[in-house]
Each structure stands twice: as C-alpha cells, then as structure tokens.
DSSP file (Angstrom, degrees, kcal/mol; ACC not computed):
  #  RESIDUE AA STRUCTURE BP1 BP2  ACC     N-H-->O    O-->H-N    N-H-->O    O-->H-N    TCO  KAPPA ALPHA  PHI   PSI    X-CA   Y-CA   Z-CA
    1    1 A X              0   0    0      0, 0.0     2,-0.5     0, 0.0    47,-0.2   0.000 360.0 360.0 360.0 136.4   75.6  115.2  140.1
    2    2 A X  E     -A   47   0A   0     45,-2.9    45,-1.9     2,-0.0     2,-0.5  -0.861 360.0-178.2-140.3 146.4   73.7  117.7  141.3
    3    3 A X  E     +A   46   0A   0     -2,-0.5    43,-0.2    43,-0.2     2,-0.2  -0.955  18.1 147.8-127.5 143.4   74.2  122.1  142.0
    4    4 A X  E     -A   45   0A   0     41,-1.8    41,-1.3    -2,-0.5     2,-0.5  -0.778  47.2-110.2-113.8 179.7   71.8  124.7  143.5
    5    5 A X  E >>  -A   44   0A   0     39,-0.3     3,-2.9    -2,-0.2     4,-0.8  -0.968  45.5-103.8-120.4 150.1   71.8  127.6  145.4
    6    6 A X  T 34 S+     0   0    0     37,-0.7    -1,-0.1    -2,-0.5    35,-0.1   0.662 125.0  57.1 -87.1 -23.3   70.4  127.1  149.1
    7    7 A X  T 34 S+     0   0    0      1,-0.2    -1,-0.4    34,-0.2    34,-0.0   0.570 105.5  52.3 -78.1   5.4   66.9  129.0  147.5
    8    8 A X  T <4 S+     0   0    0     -3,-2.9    -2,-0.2     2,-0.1    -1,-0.2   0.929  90.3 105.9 -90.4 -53.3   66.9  126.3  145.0
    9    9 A X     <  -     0   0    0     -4,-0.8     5,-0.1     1,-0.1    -3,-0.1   0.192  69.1-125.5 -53.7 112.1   67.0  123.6  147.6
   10   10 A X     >  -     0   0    0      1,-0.2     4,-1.9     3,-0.1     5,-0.2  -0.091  23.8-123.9 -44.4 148.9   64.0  121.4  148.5
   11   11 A X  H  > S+     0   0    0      2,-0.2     4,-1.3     1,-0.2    -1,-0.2   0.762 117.0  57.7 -73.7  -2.3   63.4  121.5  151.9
   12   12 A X  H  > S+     0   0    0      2,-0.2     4,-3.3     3,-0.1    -1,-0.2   0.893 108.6  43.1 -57.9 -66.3   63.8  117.6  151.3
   13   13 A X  H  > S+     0   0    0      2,-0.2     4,-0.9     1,-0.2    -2,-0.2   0.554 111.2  51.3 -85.9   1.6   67.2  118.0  149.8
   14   14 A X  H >X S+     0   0    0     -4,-1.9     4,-1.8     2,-0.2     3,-0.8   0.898 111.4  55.2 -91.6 -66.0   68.7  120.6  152.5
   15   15 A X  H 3X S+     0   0    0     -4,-1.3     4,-3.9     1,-0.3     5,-0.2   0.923 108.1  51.2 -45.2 -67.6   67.3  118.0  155.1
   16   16 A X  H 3X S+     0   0    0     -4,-3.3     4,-1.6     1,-0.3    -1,-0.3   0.766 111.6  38.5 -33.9 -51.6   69.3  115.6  153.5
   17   17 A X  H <X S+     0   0    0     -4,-0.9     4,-1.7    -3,-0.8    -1,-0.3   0.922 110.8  54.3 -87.9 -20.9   72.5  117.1  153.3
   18   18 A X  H  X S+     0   0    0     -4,-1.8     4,-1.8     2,-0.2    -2,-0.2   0.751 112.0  52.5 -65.0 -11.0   72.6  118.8  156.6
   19   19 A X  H  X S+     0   0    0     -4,-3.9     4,-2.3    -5,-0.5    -2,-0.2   0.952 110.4  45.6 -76.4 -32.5   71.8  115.0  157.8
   20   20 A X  H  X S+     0   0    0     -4,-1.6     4,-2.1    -5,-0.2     5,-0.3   0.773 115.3  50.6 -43.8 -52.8   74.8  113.6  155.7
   21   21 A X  H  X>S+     0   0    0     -4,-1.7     4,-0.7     2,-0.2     5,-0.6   0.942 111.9  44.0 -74.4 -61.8   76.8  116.6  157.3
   22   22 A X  I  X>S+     0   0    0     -4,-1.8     5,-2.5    -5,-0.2     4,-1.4   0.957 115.4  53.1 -59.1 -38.9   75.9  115.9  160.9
   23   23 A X  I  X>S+     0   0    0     -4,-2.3     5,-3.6     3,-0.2     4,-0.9   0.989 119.1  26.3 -37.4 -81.6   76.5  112.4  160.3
   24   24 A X  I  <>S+     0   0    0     -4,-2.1     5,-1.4     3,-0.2     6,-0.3   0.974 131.0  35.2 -35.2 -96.9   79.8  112.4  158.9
   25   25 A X  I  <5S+     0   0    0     -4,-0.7     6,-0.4    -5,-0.3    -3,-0.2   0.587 135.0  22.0 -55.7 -32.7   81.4  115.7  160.5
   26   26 A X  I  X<S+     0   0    0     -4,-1.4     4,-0.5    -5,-0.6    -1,-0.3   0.622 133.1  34.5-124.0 -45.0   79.6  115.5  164.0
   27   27 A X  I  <<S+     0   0    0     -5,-2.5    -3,-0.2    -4,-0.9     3,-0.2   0.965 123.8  35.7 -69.5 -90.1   78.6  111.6  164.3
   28   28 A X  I  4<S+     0   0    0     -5,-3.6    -3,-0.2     1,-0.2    -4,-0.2   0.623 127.9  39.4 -49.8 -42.1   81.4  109.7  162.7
   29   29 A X  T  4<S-     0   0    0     -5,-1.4    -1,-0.2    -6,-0.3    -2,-0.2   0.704  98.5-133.9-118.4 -42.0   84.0  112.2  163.9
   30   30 A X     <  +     0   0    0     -4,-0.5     2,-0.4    -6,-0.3    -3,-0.2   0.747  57.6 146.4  96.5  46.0   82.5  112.7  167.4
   31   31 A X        -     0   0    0     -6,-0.4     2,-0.7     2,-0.0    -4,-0.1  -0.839  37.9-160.1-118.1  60.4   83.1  116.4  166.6
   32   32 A X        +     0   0    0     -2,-0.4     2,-0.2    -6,-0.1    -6,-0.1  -0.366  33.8 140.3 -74.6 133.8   80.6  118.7  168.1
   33   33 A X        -     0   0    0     -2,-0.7     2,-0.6    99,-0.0    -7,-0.0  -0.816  64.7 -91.3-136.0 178.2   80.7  121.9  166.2
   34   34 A X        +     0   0    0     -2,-0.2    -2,-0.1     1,-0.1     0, 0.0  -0.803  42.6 178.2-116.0  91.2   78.3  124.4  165.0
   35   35 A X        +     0   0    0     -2,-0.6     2,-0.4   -17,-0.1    -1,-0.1   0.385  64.8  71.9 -90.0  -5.2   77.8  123.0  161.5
   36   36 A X        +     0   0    0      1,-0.1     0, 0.0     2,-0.1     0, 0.0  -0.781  56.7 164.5-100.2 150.9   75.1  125.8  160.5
   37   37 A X        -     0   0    0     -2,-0.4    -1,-0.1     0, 0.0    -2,-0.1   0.281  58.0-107.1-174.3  -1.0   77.1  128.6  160.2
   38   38 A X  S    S+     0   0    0      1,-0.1    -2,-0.1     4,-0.0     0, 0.0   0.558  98.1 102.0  35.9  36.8   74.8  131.0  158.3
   39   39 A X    >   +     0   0    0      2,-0.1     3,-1.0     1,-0.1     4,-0.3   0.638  60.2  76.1-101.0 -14.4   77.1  130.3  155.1
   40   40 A X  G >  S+     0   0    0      1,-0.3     3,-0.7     2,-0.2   -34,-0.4   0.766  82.1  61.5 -55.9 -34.0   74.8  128.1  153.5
   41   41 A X  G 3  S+     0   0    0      1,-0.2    -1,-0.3   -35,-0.1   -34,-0.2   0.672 111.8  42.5 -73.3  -2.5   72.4  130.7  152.3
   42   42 A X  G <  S+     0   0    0     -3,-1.0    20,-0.3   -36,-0.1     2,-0.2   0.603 104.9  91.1-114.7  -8.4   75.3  132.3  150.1
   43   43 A X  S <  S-     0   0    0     -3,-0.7   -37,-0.7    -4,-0.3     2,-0.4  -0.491  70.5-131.4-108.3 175.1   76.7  129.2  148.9
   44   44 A X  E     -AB   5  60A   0     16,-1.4    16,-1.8   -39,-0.2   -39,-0.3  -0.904  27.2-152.9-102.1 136.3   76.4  127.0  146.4
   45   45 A X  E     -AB   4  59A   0    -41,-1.3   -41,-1.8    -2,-0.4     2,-0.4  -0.864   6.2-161.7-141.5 159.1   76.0  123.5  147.3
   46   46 A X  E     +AB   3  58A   0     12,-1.4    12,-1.4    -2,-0.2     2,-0.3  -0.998   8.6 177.1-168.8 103.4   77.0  120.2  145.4
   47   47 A X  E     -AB   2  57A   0    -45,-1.9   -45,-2.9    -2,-0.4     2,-0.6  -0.936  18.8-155.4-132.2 153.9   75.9  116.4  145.7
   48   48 A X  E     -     0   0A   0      8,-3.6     7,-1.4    -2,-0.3     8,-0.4  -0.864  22.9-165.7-121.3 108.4   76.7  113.2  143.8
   49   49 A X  E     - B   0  54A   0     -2,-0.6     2,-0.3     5,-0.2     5,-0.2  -0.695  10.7-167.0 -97.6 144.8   73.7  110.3  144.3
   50   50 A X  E >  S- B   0  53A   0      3,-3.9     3,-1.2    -2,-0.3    -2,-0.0  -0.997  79.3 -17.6-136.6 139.1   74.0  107.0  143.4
   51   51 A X  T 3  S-     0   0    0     -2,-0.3    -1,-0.2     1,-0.2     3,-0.1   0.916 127.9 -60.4   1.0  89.6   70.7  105.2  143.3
   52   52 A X  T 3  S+     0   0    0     -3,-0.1     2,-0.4     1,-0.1    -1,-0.2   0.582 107.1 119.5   2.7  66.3   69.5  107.9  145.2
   53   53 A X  E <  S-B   50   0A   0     -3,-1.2    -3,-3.9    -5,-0.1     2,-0.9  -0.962  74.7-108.5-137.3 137.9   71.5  107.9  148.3
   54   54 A X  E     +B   49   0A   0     -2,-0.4    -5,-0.2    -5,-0.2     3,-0.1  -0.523  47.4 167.5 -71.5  65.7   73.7  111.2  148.9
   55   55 A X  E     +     0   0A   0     -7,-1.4    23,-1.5    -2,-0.9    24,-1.0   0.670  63.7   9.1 -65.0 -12.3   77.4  109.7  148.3
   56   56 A X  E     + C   0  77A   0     -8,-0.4    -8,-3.6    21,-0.2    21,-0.3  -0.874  65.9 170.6-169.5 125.6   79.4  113.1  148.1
   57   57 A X  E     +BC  47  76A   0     19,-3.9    19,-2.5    -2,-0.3     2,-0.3  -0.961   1.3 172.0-139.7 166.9   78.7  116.6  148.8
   58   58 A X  E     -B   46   0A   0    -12,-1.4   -12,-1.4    17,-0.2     2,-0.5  -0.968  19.7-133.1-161.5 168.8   80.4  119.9  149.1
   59   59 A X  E     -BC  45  73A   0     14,-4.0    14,-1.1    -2,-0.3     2,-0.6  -0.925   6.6-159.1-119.4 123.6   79.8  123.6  149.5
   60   60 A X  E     -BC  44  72A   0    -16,-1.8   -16,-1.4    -2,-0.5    12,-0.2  -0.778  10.7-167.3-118.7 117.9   81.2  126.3  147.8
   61   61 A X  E     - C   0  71A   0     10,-0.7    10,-1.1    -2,-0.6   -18,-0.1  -0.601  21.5-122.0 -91.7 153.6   81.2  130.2  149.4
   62   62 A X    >>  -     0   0    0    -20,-0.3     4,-0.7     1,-0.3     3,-0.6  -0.009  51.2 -63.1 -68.3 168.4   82.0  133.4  147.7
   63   63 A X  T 34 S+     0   0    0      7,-0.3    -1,-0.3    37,-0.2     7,-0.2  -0.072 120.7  22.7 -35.1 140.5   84.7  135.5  148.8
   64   64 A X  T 34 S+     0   0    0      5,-0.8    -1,-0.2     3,-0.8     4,-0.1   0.373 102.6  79.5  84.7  -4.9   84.5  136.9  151.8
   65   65 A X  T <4 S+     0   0    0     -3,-0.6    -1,-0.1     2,-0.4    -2,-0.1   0.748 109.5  12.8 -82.2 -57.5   81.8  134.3  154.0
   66   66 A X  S  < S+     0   0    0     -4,-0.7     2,-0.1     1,-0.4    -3,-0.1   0.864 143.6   3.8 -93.9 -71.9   83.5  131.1  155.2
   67   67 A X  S    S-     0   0    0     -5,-0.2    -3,-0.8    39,-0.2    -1,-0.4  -0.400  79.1-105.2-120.0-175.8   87.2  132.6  154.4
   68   68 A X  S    S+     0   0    0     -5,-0.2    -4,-0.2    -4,-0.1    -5,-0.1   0.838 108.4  51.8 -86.2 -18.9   88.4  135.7  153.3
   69   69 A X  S    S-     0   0    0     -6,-0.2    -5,-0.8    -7,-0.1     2,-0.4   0.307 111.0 -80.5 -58.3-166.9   89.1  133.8  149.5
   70   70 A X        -     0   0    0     -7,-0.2    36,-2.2    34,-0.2    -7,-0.3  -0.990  65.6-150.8-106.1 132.8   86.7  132.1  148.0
   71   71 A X  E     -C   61   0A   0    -10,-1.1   -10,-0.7    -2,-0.4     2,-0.4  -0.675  32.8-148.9-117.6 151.9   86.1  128.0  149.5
   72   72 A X  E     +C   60   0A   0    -12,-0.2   -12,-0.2    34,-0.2     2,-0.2  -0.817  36.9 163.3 -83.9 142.9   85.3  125.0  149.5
   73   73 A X  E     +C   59   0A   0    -14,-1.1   -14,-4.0    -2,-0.4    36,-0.0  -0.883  49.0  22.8-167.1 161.6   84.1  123.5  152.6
   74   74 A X  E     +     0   0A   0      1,-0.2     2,-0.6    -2,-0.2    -1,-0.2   0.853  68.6 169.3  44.1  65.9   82.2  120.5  154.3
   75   75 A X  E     +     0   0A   0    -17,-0.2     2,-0.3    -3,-0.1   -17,-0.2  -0.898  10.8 170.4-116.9 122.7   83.2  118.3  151.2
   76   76 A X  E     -C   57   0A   0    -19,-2.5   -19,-3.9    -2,-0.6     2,-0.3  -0.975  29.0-161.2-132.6 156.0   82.2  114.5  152.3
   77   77 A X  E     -C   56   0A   0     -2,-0.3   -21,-0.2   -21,-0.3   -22,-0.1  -0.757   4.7-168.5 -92.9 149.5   82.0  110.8  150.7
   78   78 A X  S    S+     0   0    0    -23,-1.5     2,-0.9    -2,-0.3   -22,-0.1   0.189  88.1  57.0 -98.6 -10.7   79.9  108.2  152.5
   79   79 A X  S >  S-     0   0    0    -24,-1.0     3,-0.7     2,-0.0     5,-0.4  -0.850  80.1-168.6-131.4  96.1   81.4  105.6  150.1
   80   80 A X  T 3  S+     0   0    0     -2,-0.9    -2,-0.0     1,-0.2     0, 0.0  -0.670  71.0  32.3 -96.6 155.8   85.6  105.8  150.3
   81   81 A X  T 3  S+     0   0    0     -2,-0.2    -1,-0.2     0, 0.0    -2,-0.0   0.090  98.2  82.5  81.4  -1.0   87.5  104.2  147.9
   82   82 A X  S <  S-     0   0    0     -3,-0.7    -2,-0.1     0, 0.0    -3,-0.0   0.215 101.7-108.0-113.0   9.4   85.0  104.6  144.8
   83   83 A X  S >> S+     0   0    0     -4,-0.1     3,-1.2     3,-0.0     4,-1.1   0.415  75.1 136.5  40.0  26.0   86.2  108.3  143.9
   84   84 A X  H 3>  +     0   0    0     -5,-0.4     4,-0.9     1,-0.3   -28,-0.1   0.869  64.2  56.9   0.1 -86.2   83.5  109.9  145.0
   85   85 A X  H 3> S+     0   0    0      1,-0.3     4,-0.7     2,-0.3    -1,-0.3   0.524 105.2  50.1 -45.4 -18.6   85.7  112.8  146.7
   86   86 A X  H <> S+     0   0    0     -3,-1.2     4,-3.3     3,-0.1    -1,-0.3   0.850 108.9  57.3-102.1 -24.9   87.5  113.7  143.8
   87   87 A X  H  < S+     0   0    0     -4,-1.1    -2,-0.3     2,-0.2     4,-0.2   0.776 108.5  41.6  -8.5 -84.3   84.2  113.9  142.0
   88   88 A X  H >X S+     0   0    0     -4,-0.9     3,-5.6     1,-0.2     4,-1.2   0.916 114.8  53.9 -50.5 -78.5   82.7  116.3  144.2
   89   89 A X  H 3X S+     0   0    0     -4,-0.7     4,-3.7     1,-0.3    -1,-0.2   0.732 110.4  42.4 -31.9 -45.0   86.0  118.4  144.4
   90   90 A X  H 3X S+     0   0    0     -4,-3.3     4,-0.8     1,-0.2    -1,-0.3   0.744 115.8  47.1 -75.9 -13.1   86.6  118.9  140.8
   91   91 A X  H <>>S+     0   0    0     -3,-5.6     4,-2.9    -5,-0.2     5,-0.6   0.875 109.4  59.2 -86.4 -47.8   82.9  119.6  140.2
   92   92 A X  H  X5S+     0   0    0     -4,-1.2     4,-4.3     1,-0.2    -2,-0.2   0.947 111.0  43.3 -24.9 -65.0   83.5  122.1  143.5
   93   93 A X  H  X5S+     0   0    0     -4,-3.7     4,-2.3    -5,-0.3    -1,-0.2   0.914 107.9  60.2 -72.3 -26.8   86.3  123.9  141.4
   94   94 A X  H  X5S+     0   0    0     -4,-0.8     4,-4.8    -3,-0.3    -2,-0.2   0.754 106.8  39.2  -4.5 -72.2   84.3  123.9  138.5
   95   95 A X  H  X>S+     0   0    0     -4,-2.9     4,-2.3     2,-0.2     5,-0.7   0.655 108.5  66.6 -96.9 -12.3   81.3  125.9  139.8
   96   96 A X  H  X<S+     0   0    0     -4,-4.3     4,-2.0    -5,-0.6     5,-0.2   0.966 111.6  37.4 -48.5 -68.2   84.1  128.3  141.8
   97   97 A X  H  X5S+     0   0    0     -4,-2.3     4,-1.4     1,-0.2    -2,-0.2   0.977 121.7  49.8 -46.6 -61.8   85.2  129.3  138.2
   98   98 A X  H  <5S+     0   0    0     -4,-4.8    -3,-0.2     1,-0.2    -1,-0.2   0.870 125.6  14.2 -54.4 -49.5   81.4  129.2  137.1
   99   99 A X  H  <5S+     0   0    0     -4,-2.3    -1,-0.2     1,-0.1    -2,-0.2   0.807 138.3  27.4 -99.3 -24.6   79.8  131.2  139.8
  100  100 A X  H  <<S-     0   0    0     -4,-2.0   -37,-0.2    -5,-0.7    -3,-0.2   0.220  90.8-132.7 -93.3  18.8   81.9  132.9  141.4
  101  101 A X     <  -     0   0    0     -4,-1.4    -4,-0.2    -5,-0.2     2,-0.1   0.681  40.2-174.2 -60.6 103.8   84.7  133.3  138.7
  102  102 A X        +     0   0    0     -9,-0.2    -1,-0.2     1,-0.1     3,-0.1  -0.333  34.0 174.7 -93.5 165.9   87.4  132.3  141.1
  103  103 A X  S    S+     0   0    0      1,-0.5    40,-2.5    -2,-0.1    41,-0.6   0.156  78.6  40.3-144.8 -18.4   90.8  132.5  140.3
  104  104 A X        -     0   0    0     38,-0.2    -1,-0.5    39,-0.1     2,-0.4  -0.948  66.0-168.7-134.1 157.2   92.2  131.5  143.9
  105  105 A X        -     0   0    0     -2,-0.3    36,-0.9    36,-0.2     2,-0.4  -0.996   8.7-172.3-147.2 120.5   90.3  128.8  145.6
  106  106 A X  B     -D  140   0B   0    -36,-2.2   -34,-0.2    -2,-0.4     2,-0.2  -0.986   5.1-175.1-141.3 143.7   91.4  128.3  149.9
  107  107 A X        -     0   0    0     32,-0.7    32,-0.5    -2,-0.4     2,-0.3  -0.325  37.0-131.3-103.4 172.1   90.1  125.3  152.4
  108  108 A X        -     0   0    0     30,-0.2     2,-0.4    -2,-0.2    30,-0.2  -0.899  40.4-169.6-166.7  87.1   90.5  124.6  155.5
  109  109 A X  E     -E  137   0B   0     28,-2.9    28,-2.9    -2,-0.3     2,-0.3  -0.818  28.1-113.9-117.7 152.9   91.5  120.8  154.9
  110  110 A X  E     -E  136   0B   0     -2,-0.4    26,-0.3    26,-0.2    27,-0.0  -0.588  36.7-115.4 -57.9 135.3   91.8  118.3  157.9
  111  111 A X  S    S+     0   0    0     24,-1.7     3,-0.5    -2,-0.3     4,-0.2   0.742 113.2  57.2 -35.7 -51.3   95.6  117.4  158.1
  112  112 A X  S    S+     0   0    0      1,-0.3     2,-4.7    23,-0.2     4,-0.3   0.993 100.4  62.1 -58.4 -89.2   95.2  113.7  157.3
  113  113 A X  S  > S+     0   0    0      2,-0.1     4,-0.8     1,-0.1    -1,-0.3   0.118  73.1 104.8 -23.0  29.8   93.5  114.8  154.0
  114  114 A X  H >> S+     0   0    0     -2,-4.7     3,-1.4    -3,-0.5     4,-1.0   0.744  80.1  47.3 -87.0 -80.8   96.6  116.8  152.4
  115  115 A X  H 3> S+     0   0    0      1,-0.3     4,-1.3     2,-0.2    -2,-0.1   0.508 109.0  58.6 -37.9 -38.1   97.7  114.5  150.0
  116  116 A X  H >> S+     0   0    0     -4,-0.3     3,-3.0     1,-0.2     4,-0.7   0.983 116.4  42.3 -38.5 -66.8   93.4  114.0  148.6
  117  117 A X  H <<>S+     0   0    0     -3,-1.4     5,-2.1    -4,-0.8     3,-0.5   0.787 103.2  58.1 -78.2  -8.5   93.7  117.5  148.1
  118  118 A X  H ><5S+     0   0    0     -4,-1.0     3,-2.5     3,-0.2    -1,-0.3   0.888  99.1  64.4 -61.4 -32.5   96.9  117.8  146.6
  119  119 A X  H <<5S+     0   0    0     -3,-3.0    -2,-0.2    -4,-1.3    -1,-0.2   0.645 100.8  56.4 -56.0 -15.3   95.7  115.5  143.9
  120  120 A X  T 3<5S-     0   0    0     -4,-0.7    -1,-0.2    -3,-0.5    -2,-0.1   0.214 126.0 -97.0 -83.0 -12.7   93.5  118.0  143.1
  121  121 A X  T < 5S+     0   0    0     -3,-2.5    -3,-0.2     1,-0.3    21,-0.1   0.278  81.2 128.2 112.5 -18.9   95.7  120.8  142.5
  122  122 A X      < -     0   0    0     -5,-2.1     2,-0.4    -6,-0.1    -1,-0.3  -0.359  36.9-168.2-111.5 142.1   95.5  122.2  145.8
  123  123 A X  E     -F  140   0B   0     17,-1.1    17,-1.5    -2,-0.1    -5,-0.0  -0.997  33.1 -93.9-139.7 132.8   99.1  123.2  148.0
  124  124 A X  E     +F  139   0B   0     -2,-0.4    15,-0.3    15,-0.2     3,-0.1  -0.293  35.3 176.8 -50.5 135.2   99.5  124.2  151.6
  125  125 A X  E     +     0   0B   0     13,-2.1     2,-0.2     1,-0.2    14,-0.2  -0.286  56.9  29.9-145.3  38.6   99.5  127.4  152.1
  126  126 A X  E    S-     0   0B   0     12,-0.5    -1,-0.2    11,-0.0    12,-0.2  -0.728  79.8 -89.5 175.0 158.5   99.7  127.8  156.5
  127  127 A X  E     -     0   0B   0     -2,-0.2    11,-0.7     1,-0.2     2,-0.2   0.126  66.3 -72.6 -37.1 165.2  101.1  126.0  159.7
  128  128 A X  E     -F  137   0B   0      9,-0.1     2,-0.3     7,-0.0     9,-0.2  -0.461  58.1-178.6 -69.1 166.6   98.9  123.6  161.2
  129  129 A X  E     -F  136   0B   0      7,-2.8     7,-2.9    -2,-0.2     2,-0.6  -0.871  25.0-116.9-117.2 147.1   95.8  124.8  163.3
  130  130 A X  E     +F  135   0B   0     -2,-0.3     2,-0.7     5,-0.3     5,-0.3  -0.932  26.7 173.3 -95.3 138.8   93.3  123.5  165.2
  131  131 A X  S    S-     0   0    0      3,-4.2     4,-0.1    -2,-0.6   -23,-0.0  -0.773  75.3 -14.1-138.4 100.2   89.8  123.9  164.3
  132  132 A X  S    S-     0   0    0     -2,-0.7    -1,-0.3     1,-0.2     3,-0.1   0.924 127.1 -55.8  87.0  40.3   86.9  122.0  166.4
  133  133 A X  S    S+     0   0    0     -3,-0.3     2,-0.4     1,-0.2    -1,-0.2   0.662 119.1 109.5  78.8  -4.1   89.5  119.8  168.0
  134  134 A X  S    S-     0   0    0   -103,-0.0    -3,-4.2   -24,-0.0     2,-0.4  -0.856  72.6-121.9-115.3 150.3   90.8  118.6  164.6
  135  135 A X  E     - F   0 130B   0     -2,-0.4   -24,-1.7    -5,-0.3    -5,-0.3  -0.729  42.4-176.8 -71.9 134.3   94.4  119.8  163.3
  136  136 A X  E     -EF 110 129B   0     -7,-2.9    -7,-2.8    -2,-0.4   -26,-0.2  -0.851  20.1-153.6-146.9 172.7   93.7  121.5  160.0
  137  137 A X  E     -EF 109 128B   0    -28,-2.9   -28,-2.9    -2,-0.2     2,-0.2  -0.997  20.7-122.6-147.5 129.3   95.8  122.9  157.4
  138  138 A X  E     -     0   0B   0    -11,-0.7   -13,-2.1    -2,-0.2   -12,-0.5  -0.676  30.2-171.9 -87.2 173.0   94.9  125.8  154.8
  139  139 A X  E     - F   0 124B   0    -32,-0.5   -32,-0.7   -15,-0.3     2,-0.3  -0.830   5.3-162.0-136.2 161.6   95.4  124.6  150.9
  140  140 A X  E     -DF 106 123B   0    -17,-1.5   -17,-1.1    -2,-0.3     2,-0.4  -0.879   8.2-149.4-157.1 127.6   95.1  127.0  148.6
  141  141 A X        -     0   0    0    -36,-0.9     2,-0.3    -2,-0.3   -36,-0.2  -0.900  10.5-153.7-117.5 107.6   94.4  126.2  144.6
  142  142 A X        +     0   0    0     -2,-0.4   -38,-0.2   -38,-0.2    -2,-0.0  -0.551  18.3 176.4  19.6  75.6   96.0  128.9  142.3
  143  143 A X              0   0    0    -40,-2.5    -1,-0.1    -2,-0.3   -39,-0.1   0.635 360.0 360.0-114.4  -6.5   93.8  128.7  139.1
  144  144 A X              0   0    0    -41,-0.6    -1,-0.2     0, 0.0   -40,-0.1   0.253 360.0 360.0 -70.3 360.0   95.2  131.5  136.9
C-alpha cells in the first residue's frame, strides 16, 4: 500500500496512476471526461501493488476541492473479485481521519456501486444524477 501527496509523487508513479485512471474511467468505461481536474495537487493519493502492477488506487481531497465535504474520488481495482476495492477504501478513510481529520467523508459513487460502498460504511445521501454520462449517487460516511 502506498500514500503521498502529489509533491511526493515520482513523475513515474503520477504517470502511472493517471494511466490506470484513463484506462479504467475513460477506456474501459468509454467515458470521455476531463480526468485532470486540478484536484490532484491538493490531494492525497493512494495505491495498492501487487508484484508491482497498480491493482487499486484512490484519491482523497480536503474540504472544499472536489466537493464541498471532504472525498474520496477516482477509487479503481484492475483486479475485481480479490478485494482490492475495499482495500483502497478503508485505507481512503483512514488517511481522511489522518490528514485531513475528517469527520464526514461524501463521494460521488456510480449508481451500480452503492451496495460496495455501503459495505464500507458509507449511505446515500441525494437523488440520482448524472455526471459524465454515468448515473451517480452522493454517499456520505458519518465518522463521528
């Protein structure tokens, strides 16, 4: 597992996850959006390798960048079924409390993905939406 802060990041390992990111979110999804977003310099970012290949990442921004909370965002597996994804997430809430010392945690979760993030603690908290073509939902995790 691994966390930095976007000045920490090799320019190796920021190539790496914004290829992981385009893959997934843009590729695999056939979803063009604008996946640079200028939140990455504020955020803290979060990967799980297994014999060094990028299986799970996610990002978490402070308050007040991505949403008006503080979030978790662009959270993928390449390897589904192996629990990867809950990894990430729980390491994700983890380093909310640690660095940002969150107390409310909100997403922006694809619709199909409520129940993941319910396992997690995490509860709908708005209608659906659409964001980039996709129906999305916010979750919001309560940590107090």
């Amino acid at each position: 597992m691994h966390k930095k802060s976007f000045k920490e990041l090799t320019v190796d390992e920021l190539y790496e996850l914004l290829r992981v990111r385009s893959e997934v979110f843009v590729v695999e999804q056939d979803c063009v959006y604008q996946d640079m977003d200028g939140d990455d310099q504020k955020s803290i970012h979060l990967w799980l390798t297994v014999a060094d290949k990028v299986v799970a990442l996610a990002r978490v921004c402070p308050a007040g960048t991505h949403m008006k909370e503080i979030s978790i965002g662009r959270v993928i597996t390449t390897e589904r079924g192996k629990g990867y994804g809950k990894q990430i997430m729980l390491y994700a809430i983890d380093a909310a409390k640690e660095h940002f010392d969150a107390k409310l945690i909100d997403i922006e979760a694809q619709e199909y993905a409520k129940g993941f993030y319910e396992s997690v603690g995490f509860r709908q908290s708005s209608d659906t939406f659409m964001l980039d073509g996709i129906p999305h939902i916010r979750m919001t995790l309560n940590i107090e």
